[in-house]
C-alpha positions as CSV (number, residue, x, y, z in Angstrom):
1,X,54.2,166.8,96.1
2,X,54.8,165.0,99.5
3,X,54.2,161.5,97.8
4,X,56.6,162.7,95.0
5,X,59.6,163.7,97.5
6,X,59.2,160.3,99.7
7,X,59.4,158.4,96.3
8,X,62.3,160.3,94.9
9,X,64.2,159.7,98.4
10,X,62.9,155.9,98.1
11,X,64.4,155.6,94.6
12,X,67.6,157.6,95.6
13,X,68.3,155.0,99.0
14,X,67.7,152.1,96.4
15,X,70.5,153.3,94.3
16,X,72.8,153.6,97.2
17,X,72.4,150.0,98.9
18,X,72.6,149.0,94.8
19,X,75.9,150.3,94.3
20,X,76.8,149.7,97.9
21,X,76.2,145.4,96.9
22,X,77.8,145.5,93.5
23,X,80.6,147.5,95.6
24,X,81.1,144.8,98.1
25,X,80.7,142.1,94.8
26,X,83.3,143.5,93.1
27,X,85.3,143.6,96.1
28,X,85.0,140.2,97.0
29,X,85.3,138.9,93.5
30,X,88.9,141.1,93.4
31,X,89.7,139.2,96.9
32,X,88.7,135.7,95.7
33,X,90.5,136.1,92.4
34,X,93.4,137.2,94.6
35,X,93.6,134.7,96.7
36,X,92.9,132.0,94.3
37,X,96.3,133.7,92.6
38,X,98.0,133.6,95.9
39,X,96.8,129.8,96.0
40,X,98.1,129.0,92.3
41,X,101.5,130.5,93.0
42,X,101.9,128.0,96.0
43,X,103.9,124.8,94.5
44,X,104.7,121.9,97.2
45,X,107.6,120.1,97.4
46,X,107.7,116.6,97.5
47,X,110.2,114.8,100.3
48,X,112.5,113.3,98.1
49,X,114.5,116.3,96.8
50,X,113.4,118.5,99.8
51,X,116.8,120.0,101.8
52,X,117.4,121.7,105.1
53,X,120.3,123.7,106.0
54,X,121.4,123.3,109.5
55,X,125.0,123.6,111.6
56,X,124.8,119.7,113.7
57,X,125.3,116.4,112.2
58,X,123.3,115.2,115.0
59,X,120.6,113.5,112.6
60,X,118.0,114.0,115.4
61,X,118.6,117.7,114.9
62,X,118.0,117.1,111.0
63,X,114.9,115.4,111.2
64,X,113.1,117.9,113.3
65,X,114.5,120.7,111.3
66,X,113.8,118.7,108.0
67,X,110.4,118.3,109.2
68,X,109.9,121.9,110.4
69,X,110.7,123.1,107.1
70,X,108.8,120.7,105.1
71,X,105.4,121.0,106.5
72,X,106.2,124.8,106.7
73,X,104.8,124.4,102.8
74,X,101.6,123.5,104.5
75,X,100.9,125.4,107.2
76,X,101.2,128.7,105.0
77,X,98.5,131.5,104.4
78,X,96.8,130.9,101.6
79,X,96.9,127.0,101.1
80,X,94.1,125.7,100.8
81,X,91.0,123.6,103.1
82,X,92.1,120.3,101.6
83,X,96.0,120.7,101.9
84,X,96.2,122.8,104.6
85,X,97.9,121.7,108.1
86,X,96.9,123.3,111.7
87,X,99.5,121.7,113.4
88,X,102.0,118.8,113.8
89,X,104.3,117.2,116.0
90,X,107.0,114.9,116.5
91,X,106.6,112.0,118.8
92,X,110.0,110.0,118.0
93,X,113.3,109.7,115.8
94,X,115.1,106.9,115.8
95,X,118.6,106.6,113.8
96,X,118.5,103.9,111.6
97,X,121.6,103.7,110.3
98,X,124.2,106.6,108.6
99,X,122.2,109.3,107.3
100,X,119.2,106.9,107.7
101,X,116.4,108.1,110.3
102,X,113.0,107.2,111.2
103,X,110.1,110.2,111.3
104,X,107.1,109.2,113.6
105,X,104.6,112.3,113.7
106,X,101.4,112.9,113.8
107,X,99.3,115.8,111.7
108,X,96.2,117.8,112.4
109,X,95.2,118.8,108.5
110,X,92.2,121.0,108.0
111,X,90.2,118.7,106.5
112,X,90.4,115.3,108.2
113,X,89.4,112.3,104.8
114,X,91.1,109.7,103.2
115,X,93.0,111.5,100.9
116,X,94.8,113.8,103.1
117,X,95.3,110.6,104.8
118,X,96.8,108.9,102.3
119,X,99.0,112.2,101.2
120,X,100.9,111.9,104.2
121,X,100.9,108.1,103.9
122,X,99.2,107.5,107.4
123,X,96.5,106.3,109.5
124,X,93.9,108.7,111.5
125,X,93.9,107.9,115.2
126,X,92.4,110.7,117.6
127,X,91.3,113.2,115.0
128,X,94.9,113.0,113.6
129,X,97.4,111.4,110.9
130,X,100.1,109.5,112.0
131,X,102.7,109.0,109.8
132,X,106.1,107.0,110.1
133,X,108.5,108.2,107.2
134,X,112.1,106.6,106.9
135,X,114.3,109.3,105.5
136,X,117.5,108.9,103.8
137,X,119.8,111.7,103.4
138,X,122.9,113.3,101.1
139,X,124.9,115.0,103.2
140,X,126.8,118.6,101.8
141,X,128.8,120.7,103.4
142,X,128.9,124.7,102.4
143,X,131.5,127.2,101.6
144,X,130.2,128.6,105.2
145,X,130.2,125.3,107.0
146,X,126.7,124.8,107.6
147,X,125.8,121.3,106.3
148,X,122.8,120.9,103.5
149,X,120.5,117.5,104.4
150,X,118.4,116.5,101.2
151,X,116.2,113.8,101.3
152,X,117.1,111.2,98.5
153,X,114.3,108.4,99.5
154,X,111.5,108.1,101.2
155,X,110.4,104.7,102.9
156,X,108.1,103.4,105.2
157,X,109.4,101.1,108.1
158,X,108.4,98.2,106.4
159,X,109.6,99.1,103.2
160,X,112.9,99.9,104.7
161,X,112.8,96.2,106.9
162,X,112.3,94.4,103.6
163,X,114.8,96.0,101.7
164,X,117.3,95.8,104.4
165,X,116.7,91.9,105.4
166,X,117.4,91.2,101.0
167,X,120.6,93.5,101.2
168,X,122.0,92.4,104.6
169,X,122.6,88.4,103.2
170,X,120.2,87.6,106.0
171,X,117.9,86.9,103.6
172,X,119.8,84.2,101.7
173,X,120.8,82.9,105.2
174,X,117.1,82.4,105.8
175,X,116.6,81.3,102.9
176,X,119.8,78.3,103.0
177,X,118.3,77.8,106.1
178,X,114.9,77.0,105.5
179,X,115.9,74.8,102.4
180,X,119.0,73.3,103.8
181,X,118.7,72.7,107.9
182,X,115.3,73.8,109.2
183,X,113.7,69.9,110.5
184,X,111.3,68.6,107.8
185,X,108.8,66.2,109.2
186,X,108.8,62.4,108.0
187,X,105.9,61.2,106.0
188,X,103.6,58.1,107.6
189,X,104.9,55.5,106.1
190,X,106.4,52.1,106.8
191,X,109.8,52.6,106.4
192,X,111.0,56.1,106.7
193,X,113.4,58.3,108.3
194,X,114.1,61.4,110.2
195,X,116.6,63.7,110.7
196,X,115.9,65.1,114.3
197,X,118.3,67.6,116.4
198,X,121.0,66.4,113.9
199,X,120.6,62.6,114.0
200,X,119.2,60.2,111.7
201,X,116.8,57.8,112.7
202,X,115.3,55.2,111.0
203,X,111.7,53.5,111.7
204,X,110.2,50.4,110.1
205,X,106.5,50.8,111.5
206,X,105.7,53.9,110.7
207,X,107.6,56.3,112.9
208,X,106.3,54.2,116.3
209,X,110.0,53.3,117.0
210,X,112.7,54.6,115.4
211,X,116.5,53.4,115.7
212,X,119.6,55.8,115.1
213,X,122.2,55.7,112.1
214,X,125.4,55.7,114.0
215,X,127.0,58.2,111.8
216,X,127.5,62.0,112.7
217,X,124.9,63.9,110.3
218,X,127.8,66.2,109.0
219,X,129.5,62.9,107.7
220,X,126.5,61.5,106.1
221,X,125.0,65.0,104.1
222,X,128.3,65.6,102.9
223,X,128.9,66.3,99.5
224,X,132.1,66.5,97.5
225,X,129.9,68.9,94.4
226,X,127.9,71.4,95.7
227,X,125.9,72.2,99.1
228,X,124.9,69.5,102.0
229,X,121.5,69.1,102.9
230,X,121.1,68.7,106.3
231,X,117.3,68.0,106.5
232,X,117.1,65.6,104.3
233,X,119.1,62.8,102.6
234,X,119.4,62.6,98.8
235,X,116.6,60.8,97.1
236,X,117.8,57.2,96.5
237,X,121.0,57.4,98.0
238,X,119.9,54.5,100.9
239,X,117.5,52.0,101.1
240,X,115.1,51.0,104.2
241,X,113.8,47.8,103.9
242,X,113.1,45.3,106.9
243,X,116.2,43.0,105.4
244,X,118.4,45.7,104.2
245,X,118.9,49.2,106.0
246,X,121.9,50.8,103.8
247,X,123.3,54.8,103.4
248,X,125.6,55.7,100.7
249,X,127.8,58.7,101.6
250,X,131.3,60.5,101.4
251,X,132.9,60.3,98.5
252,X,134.6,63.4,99.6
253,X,138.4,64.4,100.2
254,X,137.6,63.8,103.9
255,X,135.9,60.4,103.8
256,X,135.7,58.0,100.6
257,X,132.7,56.5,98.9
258,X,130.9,54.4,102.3
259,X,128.1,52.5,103.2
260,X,126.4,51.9,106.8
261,X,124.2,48.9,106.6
262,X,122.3,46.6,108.7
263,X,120.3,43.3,108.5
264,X,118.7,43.8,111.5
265,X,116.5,46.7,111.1
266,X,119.1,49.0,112.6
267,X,120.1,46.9,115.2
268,X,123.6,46.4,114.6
269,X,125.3,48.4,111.7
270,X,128.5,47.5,109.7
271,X,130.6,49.7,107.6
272,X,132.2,49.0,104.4
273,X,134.4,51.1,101.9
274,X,133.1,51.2,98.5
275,X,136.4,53.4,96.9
276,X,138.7,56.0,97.5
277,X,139.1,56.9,93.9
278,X,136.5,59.5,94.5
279,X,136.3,63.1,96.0
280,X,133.8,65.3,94.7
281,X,131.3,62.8,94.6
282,X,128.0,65.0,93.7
283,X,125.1,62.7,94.1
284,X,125.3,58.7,94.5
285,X,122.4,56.4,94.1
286,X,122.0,52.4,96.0
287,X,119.7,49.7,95.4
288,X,119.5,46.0,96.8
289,X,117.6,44.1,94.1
290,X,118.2,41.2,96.6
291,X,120.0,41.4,100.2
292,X,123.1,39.8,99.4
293,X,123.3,41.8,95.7
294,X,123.7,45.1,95.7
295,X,124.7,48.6,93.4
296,X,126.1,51.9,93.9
297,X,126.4,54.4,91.4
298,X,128.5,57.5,91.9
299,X,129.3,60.8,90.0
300,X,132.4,62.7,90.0
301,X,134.9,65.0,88.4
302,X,131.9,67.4,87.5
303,X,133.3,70.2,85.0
304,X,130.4,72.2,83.5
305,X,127.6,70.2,83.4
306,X,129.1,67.1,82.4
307,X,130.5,64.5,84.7
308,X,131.5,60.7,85.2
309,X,130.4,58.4,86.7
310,X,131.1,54.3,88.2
311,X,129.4,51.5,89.3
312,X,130.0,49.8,92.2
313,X,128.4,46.3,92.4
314,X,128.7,43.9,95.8
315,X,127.4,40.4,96.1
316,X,127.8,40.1,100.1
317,X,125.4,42.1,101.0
318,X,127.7,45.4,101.2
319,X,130.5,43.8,102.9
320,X,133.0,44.2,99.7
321,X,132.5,46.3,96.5
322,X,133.6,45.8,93.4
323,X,133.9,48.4,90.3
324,X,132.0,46.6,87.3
325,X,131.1,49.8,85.1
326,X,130.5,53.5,83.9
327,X,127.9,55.2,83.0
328,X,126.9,55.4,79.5
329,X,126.7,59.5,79.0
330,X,128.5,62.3,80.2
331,X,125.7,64.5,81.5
332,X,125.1,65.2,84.7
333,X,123.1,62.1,86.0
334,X,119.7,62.3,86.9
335,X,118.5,59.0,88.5
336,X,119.7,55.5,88.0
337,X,118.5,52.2,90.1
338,X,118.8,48.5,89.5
339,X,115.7,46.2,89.2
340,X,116.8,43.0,89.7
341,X,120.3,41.4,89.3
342,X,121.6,42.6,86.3
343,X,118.9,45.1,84.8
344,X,119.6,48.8,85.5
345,X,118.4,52.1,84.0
346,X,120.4,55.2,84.2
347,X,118.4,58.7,83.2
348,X,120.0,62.2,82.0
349,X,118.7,65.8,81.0
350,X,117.5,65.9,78.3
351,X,119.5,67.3,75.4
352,X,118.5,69.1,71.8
353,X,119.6,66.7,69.2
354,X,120.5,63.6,71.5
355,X,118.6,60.7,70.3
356,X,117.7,59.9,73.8
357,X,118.6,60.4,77.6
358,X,117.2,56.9,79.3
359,X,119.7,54.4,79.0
360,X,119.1,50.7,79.8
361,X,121.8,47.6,81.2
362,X,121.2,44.4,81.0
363,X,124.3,42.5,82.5
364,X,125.2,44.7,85.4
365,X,126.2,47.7,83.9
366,X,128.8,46.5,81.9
367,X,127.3,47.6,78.6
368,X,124.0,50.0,77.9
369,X,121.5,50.7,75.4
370,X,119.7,53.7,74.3
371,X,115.8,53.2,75.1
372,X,113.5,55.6,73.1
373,X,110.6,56.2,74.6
374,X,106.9,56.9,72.7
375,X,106.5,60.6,72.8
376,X,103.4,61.9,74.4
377,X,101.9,65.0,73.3
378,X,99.3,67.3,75.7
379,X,97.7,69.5,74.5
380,X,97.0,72.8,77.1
381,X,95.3,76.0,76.9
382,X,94.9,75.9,72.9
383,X,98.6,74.5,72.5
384,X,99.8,70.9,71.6
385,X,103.2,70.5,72.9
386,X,105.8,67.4,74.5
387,X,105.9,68.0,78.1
388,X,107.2,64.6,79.5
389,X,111.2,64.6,79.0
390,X,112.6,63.6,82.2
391,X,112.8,59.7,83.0
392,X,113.0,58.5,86.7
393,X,114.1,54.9,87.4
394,X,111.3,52.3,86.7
395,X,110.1,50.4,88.9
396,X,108.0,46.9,89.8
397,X,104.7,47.2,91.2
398,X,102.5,43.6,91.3
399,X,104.7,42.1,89.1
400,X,104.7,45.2,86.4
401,X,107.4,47.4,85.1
402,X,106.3,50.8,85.3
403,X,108.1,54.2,84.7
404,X,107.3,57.5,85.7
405,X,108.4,60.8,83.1
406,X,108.9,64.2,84.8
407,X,108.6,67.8,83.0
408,X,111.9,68.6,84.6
409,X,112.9,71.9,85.9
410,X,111.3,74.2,83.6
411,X,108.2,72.1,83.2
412,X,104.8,74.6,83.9
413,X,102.1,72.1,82.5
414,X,99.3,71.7,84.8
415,X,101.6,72.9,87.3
416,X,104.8,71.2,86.6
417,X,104.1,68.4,88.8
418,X,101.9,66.1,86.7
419,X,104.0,62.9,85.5
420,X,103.5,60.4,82.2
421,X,103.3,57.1,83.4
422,X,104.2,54.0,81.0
423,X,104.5,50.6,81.3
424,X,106.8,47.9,79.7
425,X,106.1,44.4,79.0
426,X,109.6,43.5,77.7
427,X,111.8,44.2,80.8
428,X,111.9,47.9,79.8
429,X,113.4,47.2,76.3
430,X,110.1,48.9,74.9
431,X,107.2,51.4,76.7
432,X,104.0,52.2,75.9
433,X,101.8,55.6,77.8
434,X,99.2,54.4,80.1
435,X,97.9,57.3,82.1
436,X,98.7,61.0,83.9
437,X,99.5,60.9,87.1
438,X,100.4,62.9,90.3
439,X,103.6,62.6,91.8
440,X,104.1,59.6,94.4
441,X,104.7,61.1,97.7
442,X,108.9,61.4,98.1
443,X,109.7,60.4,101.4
444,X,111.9,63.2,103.2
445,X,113.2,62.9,107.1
């Protein structure tokens, strides 16, 4: 009987601690499901949107109020490990400009990884996130006269930088700069030039002695079309050769068409006019086939993108000029240069349905002559296409005529710099393709 009343009280303490566990199961199973309801009735707000009601327009005042309320979301009962915030703090607030401030604040989450750290768009130093948030606000005012901050964008710094140097113009400023006056350096080569500390030098042994243009750099960039480099003079507007050293300019309503030349290599200088017929000269081009004979052709009266332009021949060296000429299109001229005494090229954009845009002159630029030249095709990730359109002025190389053909402005093959070279064996009445080249190196002061 005694083994029968020890089991039955065995049994009886079993069935208590049984329903004593599924008690405490249940229990915690009713608290879990609880909480996770608690936890899926908590909805965060992001910043942009987020608003703070305060009586001060003392932005400082917003911020930490703003920010108060805002990471109130996370420091709640209930949120959960990976969301959750111990603390934070504010270590500065800088104004940045109306209704424009700069957070910096650090966090102590719950769980310290890389996502809370990127949440709060941070970095971890010291066991905490450091965050820098640029907030912009809309201002409201209430029936009560509180005023309502809301949070319109959110930036970092140097988002806000960027966006405020390409709003402010400073960016275009830069930008003019960099293209139009920053120094470029000259290339190492036997005659050259620089433009240094706003003067313009010339050198005829490779930048080991250089002798300066006696005209003020303003005077010589200017143009009477468009903007003035002053870095850099305009591709084949002068010539530097060891007997003739010349620089077209003006052409403006405050100088005419001039040239500064010397015979010296920049010893002594003369100046000439060339006309005062012109005043919103856009880009003029010289050559010296020989030292006494010499051309200048000038573009003006721009309207659109078509334009005149005159030739200006001299046969004393540049002491007297002499209008022999016009050009023989009205687009806006490309490049154009004398070979000898009377043979001349003069280039153009080219144009959908013009039979051509190189142009050849035979007696000084009296009369011209369309010059067609053999079209070369390339053919370019699976594509066959023209990409050569854009004559330069020929040239003589050991005895040769040769002519480079650009891909213009829009060109993209192989990088829009590759050229078509061809070659003429009938003083540039007829070319023929000979190879691709790069570029020659285009000498810049």
């Amino acid at each position: 009987m005694a083994i029968d009343s020890n089991k039955e009280s065995k049994k009886k303490i079993y069935r208590i601690v049984t329903r004593f566990c599924i008690a405490i199961v249940i229990l915690a199973a009713c608290y879990f499901g609880y909480y996770k309801y608690q936890q899926s009735k908590i909805k965060f707000q992001s910043p942009e949107g987020f608003s703070v009601e305060v009586n001060t327009k003392d932005l400082t005042v917003v911020g930490t109020k703003w920010l108060e309320a805002y990471t109130e979301q996370y420091r709640r009962k209930y949120v959960t490990r990976n969301q959750k915030i111990i603390e934070y703090s504010i270590n500065n607030i800088e104004v940045k400009e109306t209704n424009v401030i700069q957070v910096d604040f650090s966090i102590v989450p719950k769980k310290l990884d890389e996502r809370s750290t990127y949440n709060w768009d941070g970095i971890v130093e010291e066991n905490k996130i450091k965050s820098q948030w640029v907030l912009w606000f809309k201002e409201e005012t209430t029936s009560k006269g509180t005023f309502v901050y809301t949070v319109t964008k959110l930036q970092r710094p140097a988002g806000y930088d960027l966006e405020k140097y390409q709003t402010s113009g400073k960016k275009e400023r830069d930008e003019y700069k960099h293209e139009y006056e920053d120094e470029i350096p000259y290339e190492n080569q036997q005659y050259t030039y620089k433009i240094e500390n706003t003067i313009l030098y010339v050198s005829y042994d490779k930048g080991n002695t250089w002798e300066e243009v006696p005209v003020p750099l303003e005077t010589l960039v200017a143009v009477g079309d468009g903007r003035p480099y002053y870095n850099k003079l305009q591709e084949k507007s002068y010539v530097i050769t060891p007997e003739k050293t010349a620089f077209v300019y003006g052409g403006t309503r405050e100088n005419p068409l001039i040239m500064v030349h010397s015979e010296n290599r920049g010893i002594t200088w003369k100046t000439s006019e060339i006309s005062k017929n012109l005043d919103s000269t856009r880009v003029k081009f010289c050559s010296f086939p020989t030292a006494t004979i010499g051309y200048v052709i000038a573009t003006g009266g721009r309207a659109m993108s078509q334009e005149g332009q005159i030739i200006y021949k001299t046969t004393n060296g540049g002491d007297t000029w002499k209008e022999v000429g016009a050009g023989p299109s009205t687009w806006l001229l490309q490049s154009a240069g004398f070979i000898d005494e009377n043979l001349g090229f003069m280039s153009y954009p080219r144009v959908e349905g013009a039979v051509t845009n190189f142009y050849r002159t035979q007696d000084g630029g009296k009369t011209f002559e369309p010059i067609i030249l053999p079209v070369h095709k390339e053919e370019w990730m699976g594509a066959t296409f023209e990409p050569f359109i854009q004559p330069e002025t020929p040239y003589v190389e050991n005895g040769q005529l040769f002519l480079l053909v650009g891909q213009g402005q829009q060109g993209d093959f192989k990088g829009g710099t590759v050229m078509a070279k061809y070659k003429s064996e009938d003083r540039g009445k007829t070319w023929s393709f000979v190879e691709l080249v790069e570029p020659p190196s285009k000498e810049i002061g």
